[in-house]
N, CA, C and O of each residue as an XYZ file, in Angstrom:
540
protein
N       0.835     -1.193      0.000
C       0.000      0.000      0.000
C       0.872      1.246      0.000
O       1.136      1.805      1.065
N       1.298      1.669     -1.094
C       2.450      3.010     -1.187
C       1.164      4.151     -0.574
O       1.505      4.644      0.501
N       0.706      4.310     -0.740
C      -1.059      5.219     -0.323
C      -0.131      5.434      1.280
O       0.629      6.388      1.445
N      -0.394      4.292      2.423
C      -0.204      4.660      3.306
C       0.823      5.159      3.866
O       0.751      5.897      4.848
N       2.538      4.605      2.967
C       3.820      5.078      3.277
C       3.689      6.415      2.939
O       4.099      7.148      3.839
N       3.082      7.243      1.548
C       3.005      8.828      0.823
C       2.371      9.437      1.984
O       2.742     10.591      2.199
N       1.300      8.838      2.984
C       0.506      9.796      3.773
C       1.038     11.308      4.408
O       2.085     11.309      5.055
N       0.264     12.624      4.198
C       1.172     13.319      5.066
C       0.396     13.290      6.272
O      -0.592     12.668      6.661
N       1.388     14.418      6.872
C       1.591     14.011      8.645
C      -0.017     14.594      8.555
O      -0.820     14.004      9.278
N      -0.482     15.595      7.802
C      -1.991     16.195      8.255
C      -3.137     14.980      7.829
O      -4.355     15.037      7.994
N      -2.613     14.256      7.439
C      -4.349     13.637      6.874
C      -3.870     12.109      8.467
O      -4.715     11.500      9.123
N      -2.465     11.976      8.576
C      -2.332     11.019      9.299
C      -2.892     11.497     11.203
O      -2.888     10.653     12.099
N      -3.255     12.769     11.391
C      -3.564     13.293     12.207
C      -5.591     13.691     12.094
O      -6.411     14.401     12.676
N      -5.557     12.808     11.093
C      -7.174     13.041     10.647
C      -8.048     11.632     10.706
O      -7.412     10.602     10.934
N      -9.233     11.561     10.545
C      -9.758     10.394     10.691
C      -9.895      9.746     10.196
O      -9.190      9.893      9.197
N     -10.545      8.727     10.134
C     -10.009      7.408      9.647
C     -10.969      7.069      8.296
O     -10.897      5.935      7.823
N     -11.755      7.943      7.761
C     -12.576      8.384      6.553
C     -11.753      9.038      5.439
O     -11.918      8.823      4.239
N     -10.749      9.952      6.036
C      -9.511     10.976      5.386
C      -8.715      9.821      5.204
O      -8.481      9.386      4.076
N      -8.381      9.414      5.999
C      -7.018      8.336      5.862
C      -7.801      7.143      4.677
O      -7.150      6.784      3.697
N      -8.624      6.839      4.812
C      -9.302      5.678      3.582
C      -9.185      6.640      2.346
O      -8.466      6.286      1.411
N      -9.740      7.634      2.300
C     -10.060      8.222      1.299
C      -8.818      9.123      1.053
O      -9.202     10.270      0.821
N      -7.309      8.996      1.017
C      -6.025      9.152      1.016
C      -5.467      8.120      0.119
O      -5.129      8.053     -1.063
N      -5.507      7.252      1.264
C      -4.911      5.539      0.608
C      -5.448      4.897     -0.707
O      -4.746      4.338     -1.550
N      -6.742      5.053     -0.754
C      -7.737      4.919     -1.992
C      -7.047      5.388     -3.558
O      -6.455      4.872     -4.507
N      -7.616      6.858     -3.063
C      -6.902      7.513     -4.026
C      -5.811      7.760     -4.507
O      -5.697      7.929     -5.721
N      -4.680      7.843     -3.604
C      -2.992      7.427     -4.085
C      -3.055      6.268     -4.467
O      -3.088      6.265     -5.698
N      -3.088      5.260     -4.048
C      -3.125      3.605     -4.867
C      -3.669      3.792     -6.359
O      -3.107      3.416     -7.388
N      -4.692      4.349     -6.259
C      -5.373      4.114     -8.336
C      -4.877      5.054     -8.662
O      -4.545      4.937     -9.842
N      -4.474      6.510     -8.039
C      -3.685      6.928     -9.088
C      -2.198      6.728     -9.499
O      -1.593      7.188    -10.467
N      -1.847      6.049     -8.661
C      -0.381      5.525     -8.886
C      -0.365      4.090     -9.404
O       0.710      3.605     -9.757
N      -1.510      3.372     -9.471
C      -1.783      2.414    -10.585
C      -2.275      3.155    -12.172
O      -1.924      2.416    -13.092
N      -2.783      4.054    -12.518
C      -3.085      5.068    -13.353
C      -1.813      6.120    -14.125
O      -1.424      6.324    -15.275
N      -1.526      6.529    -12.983
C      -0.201      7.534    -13.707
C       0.997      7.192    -13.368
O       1.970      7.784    -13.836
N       1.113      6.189    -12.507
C       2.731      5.812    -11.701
C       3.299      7.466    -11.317
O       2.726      8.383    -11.905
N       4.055      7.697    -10.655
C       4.639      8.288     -9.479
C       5.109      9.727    -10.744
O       5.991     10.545    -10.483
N       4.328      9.738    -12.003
C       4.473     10.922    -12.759
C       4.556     12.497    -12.262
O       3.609     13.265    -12.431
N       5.745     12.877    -11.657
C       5.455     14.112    -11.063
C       4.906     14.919     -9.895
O       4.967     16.137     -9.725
N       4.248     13.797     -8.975
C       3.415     13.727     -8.108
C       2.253     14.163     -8.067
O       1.591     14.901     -7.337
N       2.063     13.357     -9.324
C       0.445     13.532     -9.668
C      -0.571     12.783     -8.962
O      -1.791     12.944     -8.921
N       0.173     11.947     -8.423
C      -0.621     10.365     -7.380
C      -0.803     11.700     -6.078
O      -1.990     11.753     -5.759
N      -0.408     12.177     -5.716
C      -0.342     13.103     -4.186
C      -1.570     14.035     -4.716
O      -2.678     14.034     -4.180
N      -1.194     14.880     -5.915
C      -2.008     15.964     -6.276
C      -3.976     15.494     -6.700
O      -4.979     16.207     -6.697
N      -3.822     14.297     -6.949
C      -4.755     13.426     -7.427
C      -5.814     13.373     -5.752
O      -6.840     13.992     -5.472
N      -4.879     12.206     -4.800
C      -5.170     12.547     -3.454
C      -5.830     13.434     -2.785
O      -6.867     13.037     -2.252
N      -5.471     14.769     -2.623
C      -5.509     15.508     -2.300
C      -6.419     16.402     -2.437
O      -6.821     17.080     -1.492
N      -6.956     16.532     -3.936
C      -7.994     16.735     -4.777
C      -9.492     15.782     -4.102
O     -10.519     16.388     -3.799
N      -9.371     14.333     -3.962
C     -10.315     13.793     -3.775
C     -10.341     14.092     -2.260
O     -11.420     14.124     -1.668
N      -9.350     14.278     -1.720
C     -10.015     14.795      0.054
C     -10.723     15.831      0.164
O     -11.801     15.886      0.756
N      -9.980     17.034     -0.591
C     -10.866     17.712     -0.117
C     -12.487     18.101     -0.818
O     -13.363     18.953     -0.670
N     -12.291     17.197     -1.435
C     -14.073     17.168     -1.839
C     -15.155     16.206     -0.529
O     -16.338     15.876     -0.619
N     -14.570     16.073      0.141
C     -14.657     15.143      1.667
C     -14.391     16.310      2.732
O     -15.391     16.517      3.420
N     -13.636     16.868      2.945
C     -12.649     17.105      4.271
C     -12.231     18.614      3.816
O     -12.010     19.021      2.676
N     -12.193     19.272      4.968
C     -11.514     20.662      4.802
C     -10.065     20.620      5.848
O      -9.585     19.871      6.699
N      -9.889     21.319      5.491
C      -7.941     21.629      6.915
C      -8.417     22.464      7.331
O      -9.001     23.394      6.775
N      -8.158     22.160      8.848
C      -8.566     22.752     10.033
C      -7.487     22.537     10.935
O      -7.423     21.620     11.754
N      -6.612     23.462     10.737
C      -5.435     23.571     11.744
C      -4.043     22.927     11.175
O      -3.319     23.329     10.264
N      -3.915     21.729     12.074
C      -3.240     20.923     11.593
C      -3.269     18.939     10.682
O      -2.461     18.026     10.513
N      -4.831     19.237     10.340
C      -5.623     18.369     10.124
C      -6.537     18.353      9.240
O      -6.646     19.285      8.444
N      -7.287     17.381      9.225
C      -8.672     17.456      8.054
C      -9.851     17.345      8.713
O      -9.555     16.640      9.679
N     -11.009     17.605      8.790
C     -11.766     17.536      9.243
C     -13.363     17.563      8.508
O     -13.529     18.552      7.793
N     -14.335     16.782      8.577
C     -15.077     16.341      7.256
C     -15.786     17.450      7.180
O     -15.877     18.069      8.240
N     -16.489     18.039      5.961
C     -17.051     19.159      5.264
C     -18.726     18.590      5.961
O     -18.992     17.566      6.589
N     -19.471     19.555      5.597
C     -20.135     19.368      5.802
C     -21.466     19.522      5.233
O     -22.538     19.888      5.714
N     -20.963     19.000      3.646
C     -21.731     19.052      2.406
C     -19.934     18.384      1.817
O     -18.784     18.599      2.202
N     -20.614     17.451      0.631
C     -19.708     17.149      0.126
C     -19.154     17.558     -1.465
O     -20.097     17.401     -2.240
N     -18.086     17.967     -2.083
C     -18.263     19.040     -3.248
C     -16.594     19.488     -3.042
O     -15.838     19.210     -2.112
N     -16.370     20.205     -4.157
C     -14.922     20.812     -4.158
C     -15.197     21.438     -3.569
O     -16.345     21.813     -3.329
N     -13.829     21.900     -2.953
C     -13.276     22.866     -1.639
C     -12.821     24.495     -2.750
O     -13.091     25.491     -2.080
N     -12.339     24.819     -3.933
C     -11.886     25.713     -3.976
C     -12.029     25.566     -5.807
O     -12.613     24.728     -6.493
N     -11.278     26.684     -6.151
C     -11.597     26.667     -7.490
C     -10.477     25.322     -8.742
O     -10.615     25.151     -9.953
N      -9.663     24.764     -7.951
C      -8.207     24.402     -8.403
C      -9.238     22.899     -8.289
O      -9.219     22.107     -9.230
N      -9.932     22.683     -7.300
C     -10.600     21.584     -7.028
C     -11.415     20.944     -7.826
O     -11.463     19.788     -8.247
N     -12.099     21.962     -7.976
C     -13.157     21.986     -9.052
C     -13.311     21.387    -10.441
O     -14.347     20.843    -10.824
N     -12.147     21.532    -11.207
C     -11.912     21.394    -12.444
C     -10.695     20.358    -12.564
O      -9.829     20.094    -11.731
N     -10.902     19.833    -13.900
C      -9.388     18.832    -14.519
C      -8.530     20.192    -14.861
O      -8.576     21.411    -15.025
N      -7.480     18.683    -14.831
C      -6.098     19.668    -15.362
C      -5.164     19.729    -14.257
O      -5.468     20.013    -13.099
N      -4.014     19.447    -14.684
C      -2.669     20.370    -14.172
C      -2.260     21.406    -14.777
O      -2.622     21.731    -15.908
N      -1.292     22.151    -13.914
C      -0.826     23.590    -14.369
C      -1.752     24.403    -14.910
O      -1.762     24.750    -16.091
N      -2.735     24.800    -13.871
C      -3.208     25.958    -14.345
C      -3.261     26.716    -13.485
O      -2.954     26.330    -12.357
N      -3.683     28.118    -13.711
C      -3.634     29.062    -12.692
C      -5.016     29.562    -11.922
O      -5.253     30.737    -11.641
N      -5.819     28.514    -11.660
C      -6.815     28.614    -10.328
C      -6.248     28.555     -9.575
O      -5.390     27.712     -9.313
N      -6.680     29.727     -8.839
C      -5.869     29.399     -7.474
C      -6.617     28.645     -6.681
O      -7.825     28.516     -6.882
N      -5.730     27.828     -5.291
C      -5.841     26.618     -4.375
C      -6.256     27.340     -3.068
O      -5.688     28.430     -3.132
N      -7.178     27.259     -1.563
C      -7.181     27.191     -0.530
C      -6.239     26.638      0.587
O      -6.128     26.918      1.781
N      -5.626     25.786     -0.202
C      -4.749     24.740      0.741
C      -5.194     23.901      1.369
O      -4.447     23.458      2.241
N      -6.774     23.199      1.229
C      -7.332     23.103      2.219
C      -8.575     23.470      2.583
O      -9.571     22.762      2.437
N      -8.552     24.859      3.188
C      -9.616     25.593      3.638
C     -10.887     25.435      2.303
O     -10.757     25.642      1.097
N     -11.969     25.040      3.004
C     -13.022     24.869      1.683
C     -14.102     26.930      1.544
O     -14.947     27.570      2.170
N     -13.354     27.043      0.476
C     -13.363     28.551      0.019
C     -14.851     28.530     -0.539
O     -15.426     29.554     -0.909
N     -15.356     27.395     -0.561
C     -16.662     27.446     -1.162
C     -17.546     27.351      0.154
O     -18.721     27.303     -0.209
N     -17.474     27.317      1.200
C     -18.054     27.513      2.595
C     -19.051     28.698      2.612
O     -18.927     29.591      1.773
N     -19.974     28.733      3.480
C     -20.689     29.957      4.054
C     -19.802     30.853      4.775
O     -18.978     30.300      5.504
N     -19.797     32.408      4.713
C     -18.838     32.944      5.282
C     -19.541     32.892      7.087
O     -19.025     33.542      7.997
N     -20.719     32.025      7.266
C     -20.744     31.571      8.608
C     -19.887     30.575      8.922
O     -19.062     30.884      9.782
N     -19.806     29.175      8.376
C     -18.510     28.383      8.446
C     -17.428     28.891      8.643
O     -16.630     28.312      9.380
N     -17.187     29.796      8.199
C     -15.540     30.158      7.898
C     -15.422     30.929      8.992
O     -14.341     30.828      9.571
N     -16.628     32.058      9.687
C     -16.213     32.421     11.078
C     -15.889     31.694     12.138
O     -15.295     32.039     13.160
N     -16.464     30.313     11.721
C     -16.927     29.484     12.995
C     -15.172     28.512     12.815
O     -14.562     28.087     13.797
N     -14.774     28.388     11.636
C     -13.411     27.978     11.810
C     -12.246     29.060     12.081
O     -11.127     28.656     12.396
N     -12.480     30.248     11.973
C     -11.716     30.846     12.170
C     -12.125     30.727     13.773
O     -11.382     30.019     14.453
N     -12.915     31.175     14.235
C     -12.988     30.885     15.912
C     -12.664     29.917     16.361
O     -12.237     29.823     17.511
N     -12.798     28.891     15.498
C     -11.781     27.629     16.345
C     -10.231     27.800     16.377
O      -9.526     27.283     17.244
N      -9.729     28.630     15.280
C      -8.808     28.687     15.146
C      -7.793     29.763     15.788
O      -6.580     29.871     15.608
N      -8.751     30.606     16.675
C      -8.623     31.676     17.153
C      -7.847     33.003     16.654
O      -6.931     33.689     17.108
N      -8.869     33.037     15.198
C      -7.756     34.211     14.642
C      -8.576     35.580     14.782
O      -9.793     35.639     14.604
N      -7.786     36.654     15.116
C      -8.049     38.045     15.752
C      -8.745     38.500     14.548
O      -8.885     37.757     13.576
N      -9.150     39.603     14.581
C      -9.608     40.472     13.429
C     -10.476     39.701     12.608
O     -10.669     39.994     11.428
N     -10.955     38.830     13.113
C     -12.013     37.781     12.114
C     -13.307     38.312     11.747
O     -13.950     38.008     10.742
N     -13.696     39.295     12.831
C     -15.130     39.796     13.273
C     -15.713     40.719     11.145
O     -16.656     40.780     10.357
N     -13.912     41.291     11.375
C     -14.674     42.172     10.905
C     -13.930     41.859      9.061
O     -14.034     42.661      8.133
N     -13.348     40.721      9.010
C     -12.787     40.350      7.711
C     -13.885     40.199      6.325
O     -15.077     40.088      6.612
N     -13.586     40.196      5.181
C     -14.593     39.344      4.401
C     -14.219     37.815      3.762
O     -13.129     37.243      3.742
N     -15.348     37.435      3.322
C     -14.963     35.695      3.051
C     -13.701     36.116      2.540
O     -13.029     36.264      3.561
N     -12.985     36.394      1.564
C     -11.857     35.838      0.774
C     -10.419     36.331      2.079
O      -9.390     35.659      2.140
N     -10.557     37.051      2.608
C      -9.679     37.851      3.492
C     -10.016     36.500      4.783
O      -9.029     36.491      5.518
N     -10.923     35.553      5.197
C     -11.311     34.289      5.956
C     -10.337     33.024      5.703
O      -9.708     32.135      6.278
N     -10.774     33.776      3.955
C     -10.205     32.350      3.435
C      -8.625     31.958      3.712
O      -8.168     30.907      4.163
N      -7.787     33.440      3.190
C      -6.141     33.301      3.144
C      -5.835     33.501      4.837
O      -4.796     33.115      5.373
N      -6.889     34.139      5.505
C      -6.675     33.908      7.317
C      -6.502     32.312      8.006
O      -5.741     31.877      8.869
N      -7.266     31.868      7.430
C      -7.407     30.602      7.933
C      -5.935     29.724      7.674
O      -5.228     29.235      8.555
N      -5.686     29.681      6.062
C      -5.238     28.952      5.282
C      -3.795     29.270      5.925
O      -3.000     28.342      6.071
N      -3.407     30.773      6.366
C      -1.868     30.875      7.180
C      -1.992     30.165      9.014
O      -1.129     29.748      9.787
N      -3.208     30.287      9.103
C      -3.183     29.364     10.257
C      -2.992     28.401      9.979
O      -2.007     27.940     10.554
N      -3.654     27.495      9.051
C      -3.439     26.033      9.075
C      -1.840     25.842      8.809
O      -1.139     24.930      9.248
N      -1.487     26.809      8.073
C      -0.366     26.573      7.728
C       0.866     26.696      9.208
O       1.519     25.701      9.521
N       0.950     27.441      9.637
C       1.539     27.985     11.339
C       1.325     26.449     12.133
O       2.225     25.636     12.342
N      -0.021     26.315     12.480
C      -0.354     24.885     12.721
C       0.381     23.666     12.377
O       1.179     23.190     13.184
N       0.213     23.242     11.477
C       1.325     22.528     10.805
C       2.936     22.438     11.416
O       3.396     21.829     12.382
N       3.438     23.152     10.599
C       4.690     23.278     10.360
C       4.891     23.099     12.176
O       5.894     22.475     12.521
N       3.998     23.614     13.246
C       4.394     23.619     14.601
C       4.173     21.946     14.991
O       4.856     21.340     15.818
N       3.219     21.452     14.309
C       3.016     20.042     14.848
C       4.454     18.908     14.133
O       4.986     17.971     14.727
N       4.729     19.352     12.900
C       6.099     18.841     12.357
C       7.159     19.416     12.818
O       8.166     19.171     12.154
N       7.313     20.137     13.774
C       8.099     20.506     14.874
C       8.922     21.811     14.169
O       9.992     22.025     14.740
N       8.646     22.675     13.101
C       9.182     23.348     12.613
C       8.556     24.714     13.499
O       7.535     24.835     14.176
N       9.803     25.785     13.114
C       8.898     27.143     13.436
C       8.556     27.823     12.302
O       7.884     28.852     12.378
């Protein structure tokens, strides 16, 4: 199962729906494209978050199921939609307060969705990198 050795540390800190739906999808696409570029990861990643949003240092399941962002949305590599990282940009900008309050980010009150969106997305990111022991 190469699926479970590729896992990163965030989906391995996620539940066990993320982690199936990880392993799944790296396996056929690396039976599909073999290890082309890391298209098996980008493939992955794509199918989570039509499942799962990042929430911190983790995934955590959506709550409607559907692409997370505009990069999500559509086929293709190399193009220039931009990505969430994660954060599902297609959310209610009530969701997105309610993760930013989990996430405890300041100035949230008075942000708008897209200004939610790249708030969040440097948290998750801060998050991270602190749980992989980086600063």
């Amino acid at each position: 199962m190469p699926g479970k050795d590729a896992m990163p540390s965030t989906v391995e800190r996620s539940d066990e729906k993320a982690k199936r739906t990880w392993v799944e999808t790296y396996d056929s696409a690396m039976e599909t494209y073999g290890d082309e570029g890391g298209r098996a990861r980008r493939v992955a990643f794509s199918a989570l978050k039509h499942t799962h949003e990042k929430v911190g240092d983790h995934w955590e399941p959506k709550g409607r199921k559907g692409p997370s962002d505009q990069q999500a949305s559509g086929p293709g590599r190399r193009t220039d939609r931009p990505t969430a990282g994660g954060v599902d940009a297609n959310a209610s900008k009530k969701h997105l307060m309610d993760v930013a309050k989990k996430l405890d980010i300041s100035g949230r009150s008075s942000m708008k969705k897209d200004e939610l969106v790249d708030a969040i997305q440097k948290a998750n990111n801060r998050k991270t990198a602190k749980s992989r022991g980086k600063k």
